[in-house]
LUMSEGU-53236 format. One line per 10 residues: for each residue x, y, z of N, C-alpha, C. Coordinates in steps of 0.001 Angstrom, whole numbers, plus 500000, padded with zeros to 6 digits. Layout:
// LUMSEGU-53236
X/Y/Z/X/Y/Z/X/Y/Z  ... $
This chain:
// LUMSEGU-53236
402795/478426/910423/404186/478053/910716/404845/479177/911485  405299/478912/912549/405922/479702/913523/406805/480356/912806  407391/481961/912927/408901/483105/912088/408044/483693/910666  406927/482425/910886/406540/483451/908864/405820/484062/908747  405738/485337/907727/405177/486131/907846/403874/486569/907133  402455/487028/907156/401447/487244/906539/401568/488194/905996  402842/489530/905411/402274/490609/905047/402321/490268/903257  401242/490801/902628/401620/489982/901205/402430/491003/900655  402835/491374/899481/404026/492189/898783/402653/492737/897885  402678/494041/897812/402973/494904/896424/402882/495426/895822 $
402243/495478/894354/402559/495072/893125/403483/496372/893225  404987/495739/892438/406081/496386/892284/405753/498106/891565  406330/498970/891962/406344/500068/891704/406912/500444/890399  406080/501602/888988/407598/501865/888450/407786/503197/888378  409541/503119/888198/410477/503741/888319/410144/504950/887429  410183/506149/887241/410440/507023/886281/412053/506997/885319  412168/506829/883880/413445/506230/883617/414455/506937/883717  414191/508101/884378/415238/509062/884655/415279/509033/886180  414562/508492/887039/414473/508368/888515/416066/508334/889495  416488/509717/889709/417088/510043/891081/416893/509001/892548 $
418456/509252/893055/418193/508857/894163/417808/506845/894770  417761/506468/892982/417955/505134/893519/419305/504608/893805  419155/503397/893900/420669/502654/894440/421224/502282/893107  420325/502271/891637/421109/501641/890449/421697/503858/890375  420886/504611/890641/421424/506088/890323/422850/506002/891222  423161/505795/892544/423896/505916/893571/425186/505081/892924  425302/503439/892489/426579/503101/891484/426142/503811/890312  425688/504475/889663/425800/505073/888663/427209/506706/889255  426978/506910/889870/427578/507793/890542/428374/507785/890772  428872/506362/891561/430425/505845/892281/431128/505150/890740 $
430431/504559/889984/430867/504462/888777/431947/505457/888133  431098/506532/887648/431656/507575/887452/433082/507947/888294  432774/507820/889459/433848/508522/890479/435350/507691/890215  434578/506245/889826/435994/505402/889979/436688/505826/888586  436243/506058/887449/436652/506479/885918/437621/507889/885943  437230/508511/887180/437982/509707/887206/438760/509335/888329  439535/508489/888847/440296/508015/889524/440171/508166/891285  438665/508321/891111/438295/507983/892478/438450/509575/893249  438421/510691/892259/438585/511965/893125/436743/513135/891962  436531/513747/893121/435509/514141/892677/435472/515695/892978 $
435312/516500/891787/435635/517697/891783/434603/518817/891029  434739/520214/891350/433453/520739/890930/433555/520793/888971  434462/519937/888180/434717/520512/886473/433845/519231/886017  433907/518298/887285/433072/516955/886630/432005/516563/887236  431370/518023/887965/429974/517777/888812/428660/517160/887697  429211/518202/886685/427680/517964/885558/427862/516995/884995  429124/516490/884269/429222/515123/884175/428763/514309/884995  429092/514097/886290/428792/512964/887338/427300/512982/886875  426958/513771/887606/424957/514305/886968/424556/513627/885589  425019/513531/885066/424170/513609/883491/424865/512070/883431 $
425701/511670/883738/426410/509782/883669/425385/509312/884516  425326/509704/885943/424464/508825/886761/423176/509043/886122  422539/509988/885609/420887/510005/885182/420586/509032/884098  421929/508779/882929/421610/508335/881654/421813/506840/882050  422755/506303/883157/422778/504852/883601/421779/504488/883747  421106/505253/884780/420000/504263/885570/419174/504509/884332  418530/505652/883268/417700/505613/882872/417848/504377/881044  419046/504080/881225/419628/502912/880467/419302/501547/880578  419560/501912/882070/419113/500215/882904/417464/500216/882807  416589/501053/883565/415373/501366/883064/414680/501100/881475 $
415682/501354/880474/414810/501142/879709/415285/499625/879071  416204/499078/879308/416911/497729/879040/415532/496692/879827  415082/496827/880818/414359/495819/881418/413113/496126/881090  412392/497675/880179/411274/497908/879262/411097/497184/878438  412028/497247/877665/412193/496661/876334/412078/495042/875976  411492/495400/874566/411302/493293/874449/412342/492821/874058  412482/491729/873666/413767/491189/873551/414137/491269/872013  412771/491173/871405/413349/491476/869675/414070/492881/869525  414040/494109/870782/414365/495185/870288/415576/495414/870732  415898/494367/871964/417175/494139/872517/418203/493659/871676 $
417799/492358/870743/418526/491801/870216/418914/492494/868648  418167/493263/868493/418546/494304/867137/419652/495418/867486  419186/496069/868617/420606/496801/869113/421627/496573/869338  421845/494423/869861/423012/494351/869893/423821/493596/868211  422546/493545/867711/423962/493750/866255/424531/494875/865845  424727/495690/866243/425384/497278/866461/426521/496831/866331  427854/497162/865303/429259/496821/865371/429971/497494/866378  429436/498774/866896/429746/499208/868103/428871/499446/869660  429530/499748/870699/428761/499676/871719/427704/501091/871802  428148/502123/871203/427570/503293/871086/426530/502810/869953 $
426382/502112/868960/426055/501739/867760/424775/500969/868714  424821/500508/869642/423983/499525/870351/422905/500270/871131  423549/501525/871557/423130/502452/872909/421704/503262/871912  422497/503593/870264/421681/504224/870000/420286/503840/869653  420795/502659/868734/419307/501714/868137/418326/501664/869546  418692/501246/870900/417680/500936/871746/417441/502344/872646  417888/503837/872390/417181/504464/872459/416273/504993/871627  416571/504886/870432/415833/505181/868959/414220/504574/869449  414713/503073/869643/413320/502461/869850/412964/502684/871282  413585/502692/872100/413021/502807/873508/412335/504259/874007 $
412846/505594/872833/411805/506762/873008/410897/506586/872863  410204/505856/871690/409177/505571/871693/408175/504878/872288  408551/503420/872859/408137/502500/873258/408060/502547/874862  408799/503338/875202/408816/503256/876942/407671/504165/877143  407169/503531/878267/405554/504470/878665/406363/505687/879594  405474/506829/879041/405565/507977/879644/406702/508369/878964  407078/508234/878091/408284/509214/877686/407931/510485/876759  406773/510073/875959/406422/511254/875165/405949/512453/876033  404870/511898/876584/404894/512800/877235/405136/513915/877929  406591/513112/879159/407377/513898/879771/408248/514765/878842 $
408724/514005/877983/409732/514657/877115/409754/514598/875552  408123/515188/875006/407991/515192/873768/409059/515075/872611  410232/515515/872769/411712/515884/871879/412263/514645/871939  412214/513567/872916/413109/512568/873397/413405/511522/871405  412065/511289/871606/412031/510693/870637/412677/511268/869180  412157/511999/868674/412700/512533/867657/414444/512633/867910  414968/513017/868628/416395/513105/869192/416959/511669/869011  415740/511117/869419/416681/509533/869392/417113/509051/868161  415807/509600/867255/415840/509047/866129/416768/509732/865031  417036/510996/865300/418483/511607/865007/419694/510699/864794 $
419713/510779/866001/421152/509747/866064/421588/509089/865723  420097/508317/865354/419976/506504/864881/420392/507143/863214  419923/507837/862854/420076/508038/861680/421637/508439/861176  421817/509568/861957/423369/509525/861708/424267/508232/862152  424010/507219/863120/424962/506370/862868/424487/505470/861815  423599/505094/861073/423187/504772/859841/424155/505274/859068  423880/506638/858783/425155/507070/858017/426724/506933/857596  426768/506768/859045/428259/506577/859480/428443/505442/858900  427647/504316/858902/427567/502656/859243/427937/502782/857344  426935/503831/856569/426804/503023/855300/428483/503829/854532 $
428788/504491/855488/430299/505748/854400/431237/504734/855256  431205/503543/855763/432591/502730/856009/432926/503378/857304  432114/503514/857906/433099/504525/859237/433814/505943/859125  434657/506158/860001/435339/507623/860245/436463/507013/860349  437736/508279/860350/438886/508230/860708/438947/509838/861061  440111/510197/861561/440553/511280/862559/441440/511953/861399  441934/513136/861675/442647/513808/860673/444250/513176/860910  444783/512839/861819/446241/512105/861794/446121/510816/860671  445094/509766/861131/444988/509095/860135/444992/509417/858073  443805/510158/858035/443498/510518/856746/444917/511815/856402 $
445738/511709/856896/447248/512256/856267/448532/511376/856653  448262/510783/857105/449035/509064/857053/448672/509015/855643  446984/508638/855113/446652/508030/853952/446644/508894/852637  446930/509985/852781/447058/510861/852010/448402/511447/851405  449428/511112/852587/450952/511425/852759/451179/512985/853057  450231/513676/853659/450557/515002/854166/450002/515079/855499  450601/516468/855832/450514/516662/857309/449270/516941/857512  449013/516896/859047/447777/516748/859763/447207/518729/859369  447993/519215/859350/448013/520874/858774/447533/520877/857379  447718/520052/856684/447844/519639/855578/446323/519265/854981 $
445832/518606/855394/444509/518140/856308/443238/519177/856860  443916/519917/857466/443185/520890/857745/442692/521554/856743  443631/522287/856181/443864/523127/855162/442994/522490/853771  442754/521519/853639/441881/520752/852885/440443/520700/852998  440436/520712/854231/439163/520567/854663/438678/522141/854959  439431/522802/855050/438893/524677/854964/438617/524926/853924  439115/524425/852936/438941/525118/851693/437999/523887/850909  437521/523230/851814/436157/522351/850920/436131/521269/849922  438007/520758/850185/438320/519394/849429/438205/518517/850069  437591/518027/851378/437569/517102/852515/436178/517198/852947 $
435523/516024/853500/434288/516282/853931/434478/515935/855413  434091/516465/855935/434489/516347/857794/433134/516230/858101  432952/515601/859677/432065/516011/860677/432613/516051/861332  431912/517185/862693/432432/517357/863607/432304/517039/865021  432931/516296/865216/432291/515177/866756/432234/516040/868101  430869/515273/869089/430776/516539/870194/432033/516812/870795  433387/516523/870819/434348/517252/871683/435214/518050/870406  434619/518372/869216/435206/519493/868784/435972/518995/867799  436688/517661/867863/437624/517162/866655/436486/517111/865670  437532/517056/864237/437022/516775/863135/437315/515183/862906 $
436282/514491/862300/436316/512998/861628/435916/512917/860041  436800/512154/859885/436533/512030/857731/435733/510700/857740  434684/510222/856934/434361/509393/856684/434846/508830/855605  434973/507524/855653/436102/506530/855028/435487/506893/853491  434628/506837/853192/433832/506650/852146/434673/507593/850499  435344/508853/851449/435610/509319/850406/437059/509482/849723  437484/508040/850781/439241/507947/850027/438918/506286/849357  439682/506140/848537/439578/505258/847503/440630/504164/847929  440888/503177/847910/441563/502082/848256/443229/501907/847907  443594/503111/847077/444969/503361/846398/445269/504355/847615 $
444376/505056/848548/444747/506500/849133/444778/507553/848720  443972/507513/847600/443364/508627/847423/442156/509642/847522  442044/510683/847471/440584/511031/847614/439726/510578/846489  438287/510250/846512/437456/510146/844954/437190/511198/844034  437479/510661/843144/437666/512294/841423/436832/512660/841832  436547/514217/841460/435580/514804/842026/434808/515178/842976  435186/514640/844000/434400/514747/845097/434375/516740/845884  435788/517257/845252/436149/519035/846039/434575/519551/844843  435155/519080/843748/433567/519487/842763/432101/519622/842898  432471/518336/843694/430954/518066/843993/430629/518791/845476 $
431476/518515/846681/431065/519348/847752/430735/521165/847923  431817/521830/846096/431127/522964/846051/429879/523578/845157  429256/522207/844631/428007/522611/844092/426842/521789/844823  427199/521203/846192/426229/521096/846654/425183/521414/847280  423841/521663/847198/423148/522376/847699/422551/522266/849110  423222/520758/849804/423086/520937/851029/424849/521334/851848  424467/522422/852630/425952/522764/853122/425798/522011/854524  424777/521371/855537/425303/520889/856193/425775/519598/856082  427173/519470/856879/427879/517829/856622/427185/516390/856280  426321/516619/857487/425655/515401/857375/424554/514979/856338 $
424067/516561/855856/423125/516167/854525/423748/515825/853555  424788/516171/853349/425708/515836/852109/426306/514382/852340  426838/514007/853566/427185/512659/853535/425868/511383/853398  424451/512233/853898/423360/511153/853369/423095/511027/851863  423683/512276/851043/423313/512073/849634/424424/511364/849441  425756/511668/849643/426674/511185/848860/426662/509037/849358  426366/508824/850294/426175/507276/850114/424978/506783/849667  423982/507525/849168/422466/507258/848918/422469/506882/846942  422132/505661/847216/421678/505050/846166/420889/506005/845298  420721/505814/843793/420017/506339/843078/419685/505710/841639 $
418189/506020/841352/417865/505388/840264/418763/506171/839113  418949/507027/839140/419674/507373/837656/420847/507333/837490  421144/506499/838398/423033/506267/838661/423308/504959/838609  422000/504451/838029/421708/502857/837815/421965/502146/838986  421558/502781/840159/421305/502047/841418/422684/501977/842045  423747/502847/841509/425180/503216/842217/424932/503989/843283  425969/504629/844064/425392/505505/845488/426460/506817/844859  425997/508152/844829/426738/509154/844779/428308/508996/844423  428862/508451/845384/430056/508425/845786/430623/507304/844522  430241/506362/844341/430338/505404/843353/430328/505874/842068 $
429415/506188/841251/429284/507003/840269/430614/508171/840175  430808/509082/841043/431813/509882/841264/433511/508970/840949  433365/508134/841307/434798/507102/840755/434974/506328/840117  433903/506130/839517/433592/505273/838094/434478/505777/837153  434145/506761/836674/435232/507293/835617/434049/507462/834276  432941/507114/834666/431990/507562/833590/431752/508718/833854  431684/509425/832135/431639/511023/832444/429963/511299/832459  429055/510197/831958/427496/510469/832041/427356/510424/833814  427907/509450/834632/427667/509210/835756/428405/510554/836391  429305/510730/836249/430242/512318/836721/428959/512894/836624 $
428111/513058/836015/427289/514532/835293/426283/514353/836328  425441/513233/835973/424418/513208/837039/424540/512788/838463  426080/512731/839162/426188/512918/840332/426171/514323/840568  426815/515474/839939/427182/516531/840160/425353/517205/839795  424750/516967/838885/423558/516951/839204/422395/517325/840292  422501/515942/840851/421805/515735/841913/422171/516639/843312  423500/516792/843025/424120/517852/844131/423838/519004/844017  423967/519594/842930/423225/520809/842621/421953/520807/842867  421226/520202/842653/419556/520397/843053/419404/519889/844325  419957/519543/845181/419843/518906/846728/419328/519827/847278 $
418201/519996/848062/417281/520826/848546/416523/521534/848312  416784/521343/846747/415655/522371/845992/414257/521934/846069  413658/520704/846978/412503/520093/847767/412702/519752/848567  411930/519990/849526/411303/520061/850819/412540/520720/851940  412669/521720/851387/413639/522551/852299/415484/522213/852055 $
């Protein structure tokens, strides 16, 4: 047929999931540019950089992935909640990633875990909030949380976040809880917030935090317990 052409196509190339220089990297880029109001400057160079690399390598691993692992990430109540589950699984599962970047995985699976966490303590709130619910100032707040009556994490831009878990539905904090955060034997945040929502057989299958507001003084004992011996295995 006369105009058509014999050259055959192919087989499609792939991408490295961090791959520069494509056209999904290039709107990854102008993306960015439009979020910062369309002006581009040297304080948001590494940003631009590190937005355009994690897009395309987003999009990359979205069209890896099967659909059962797609559709588990998007029951995520949040969109970050979504991002993480399908890197959790997509470190693993995407070819060539161990490799290139032995850490990827484990990192992913970090994350996944702390928003687990997050997911099972009811979420976060900000320190303005949790002194709304408390009826003192955001100073007030602070000052609570310095001296080890508040359990904070601290989010990558530096604010502190309370997880819901440890104010009680009247607005208060849970009995015991300044008690328990100073005999616990894990001091970082997040180990302590995995014990304190973590189920336990001798708490008759209550979670830390539960037991702690019960008002049973056997359950008081062996929450404060378990806190005390927290790390006394496997590091």
């Amino acid at each position: 047929m006369a105009g058509s052409s014999s050259k055959k196509r192919g087989p499609k190339r792939r991408v490295a999931a961090d791959s520069p220089g494509s056209s999904h990297a290039t709107w990854a880029e102008a993306a960015f540019e439009a979020s910062q109001g369309g002006h581009r400057n040297g304080a948001n160079a590494l940003k631009e950089v590190l937005f355009a690399r994690s897009a395309y390598a987003l999009l990359a691993l979205v069209r890896e992935m099967p659909d059962s692992v797609v559709r588990a990430a998007l029951t995520a109540p949040t969109a970050l909640g979504s991002m993480a589950r399908l890197v959790a699984e997509g470190a693993v599962l995407a070819p060539g990633v161990d490799a290139a970047d032995p850490l990827a995985a484990s990192y992913a699976r970090s994350a996944e875990r702390k928003r687990r966490v997050i997911e099972r303590a009811g979420g976060e709130i900000g320190a303005t909030e949790v002194g709304t619910l408390l009826g003192i100032s955001r100073q007030g707040v602070d000052k609570r949380r310095a001296e080890g009556k508040l359990l904070a994490i601290r989010s990558p831009s530096g604010d502190y976040r309370y997880p819901s878990v440890q104010f009680t539905a009247d607005g208060n904090v849970v009995p015991h809880l300044a008690k328990w955060l100073a005999v616990c034997g894990w001091r970082d945040e997040w180990m302590q917030l995995q014990l304190l929502t973590a189920k336990a057989r001798t708490l008759g299958g209550r979670t830390v935090c539960e037991a702690l507001a019960s008002g049973d003084d056997a359950l008081v004992d062996e929450a404060l317990r378990l806190a005390e011996t927290a790390g006394e295995q496997g590091g």
